[in-house]
N, C-alpha and C positions, 0 to 999 in steps of 0.2 A: 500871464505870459504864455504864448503861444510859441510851439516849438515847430519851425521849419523842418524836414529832412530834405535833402536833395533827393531827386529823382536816383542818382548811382543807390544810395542810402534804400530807399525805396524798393529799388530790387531787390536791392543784397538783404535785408529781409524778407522778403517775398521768399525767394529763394532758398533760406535756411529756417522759415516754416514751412515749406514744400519739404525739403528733406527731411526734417523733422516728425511729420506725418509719414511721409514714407518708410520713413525706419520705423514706427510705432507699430503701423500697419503690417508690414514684415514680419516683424519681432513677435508680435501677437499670432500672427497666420502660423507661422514656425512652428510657435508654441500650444497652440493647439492642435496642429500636426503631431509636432512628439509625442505629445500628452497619448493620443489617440492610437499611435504606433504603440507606444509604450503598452496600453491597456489591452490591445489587442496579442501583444506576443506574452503578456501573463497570463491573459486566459487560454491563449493557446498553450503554453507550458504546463499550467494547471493539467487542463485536460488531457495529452498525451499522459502527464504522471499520472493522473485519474485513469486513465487506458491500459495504463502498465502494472499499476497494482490489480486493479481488476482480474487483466489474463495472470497473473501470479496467483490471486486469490483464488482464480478459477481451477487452478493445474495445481494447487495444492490440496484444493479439495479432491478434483478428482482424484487424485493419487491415496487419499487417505480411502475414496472408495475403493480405488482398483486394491489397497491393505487390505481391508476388512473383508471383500468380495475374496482375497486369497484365503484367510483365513475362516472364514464359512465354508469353502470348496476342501479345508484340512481334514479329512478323517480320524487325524491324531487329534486333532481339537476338537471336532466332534465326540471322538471316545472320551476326550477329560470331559465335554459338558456332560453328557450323562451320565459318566461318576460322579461327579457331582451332583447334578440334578439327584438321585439316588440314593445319596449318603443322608443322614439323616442332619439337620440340622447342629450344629455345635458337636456334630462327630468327632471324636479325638483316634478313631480309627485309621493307619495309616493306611491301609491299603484302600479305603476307602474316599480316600483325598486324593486329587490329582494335581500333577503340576504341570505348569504351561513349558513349552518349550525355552531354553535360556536365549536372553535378546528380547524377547518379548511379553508382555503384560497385557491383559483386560484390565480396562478401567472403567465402572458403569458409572456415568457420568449423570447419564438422567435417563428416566425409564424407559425403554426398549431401544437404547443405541451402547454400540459398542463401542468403543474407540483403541487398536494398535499403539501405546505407548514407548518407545526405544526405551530400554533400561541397561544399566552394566551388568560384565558377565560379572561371574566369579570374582578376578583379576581386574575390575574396575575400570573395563577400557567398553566403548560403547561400541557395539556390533556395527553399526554403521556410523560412518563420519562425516555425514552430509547434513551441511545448516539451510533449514530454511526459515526461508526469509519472505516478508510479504511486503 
C-alpha cells in the first residue's frame, strides 16, 4: 500500500525538518561556544591565582631575607655567635652560653642557613601578630 501525502503535507514536513536541523546546528555551535568560553576563563583563573601566589611567595621570601640580612648586620648577635663559637662544646658554663634576644630564635634547619623563627615572650603572647599566608 502506497501512502499519498498532499503537497500542504509535503511542505509542512520539509519545513519542520529545516527547523529541526536548524535548532541541532545552533544548539551544537552554542555548545561549543560555551564549552570553549568556559575553558578559557578557567585557565585564565588558574593562572592569575598562579600569579598571585607566586608574588606572595616571592615577598615572603624576600622578607625572610631582608630578617636574616637584619640579624647578620646585629652586633649583639654577632657577640652571642662568638660566645658561642668559643665555649667549649657541652659547656654547662653560664657565662659562657649566650642568649638570643627574646622574640626571636635561630633555627639550623640545614647546613649553612639560618632561618629567624617568631617565638613567645615570657608571658606567652607572640612579638609580632602578623599571618602569613602564601
Amino acid at each position: 500500500m502506497k501512502v499519498r501525502l498532499k503537497l500542504t503535507s509535503k511542505l509542512a514536513l520539509l519545513f519542520m525538518l529545516f527547523v529541526a536541523l536548524s535548532i541541532a546546528l545552533t544548539g551544537a555551535l552554542a555548545y561549543r561556544s560555551a564549552r570553549d568560553a568556559l575553558q578559557n576563563a578557567t585557565i585564565s583563573g588558574l593562572a592569575s591565582a598562579s600569579m598571585e601566589k607566586e608574588a606572595a611567595l616571592n615577598n615572603w621570601i624576600e622578607e625572610g631575607e631582608r630578617h636574616v640580612a637584619a640579624l647578620a648586620a646585629s652586633p649583639q648577635l654577632r657577640a652571642h655567635v662568638v660566645a658561642l663559637v668559643a665555649a667549649a662544646p657541652g659547656s654547662a658554663d653560664p657565662s659562657r652560653r649566650s642568649r638570643l634576644p627574646v622574640g626571636r630564635a635561630i633555627v639550623m634547619d640545614r647546613p649553612r642557613a639560618l632561618f629567624p623563627v617568631p617565638v613567645r615572650d615570657r608571658a606567652g603572647i607572640r612579638p609580632d601578630h602578623r599571618r602569613h599566608r602564601l
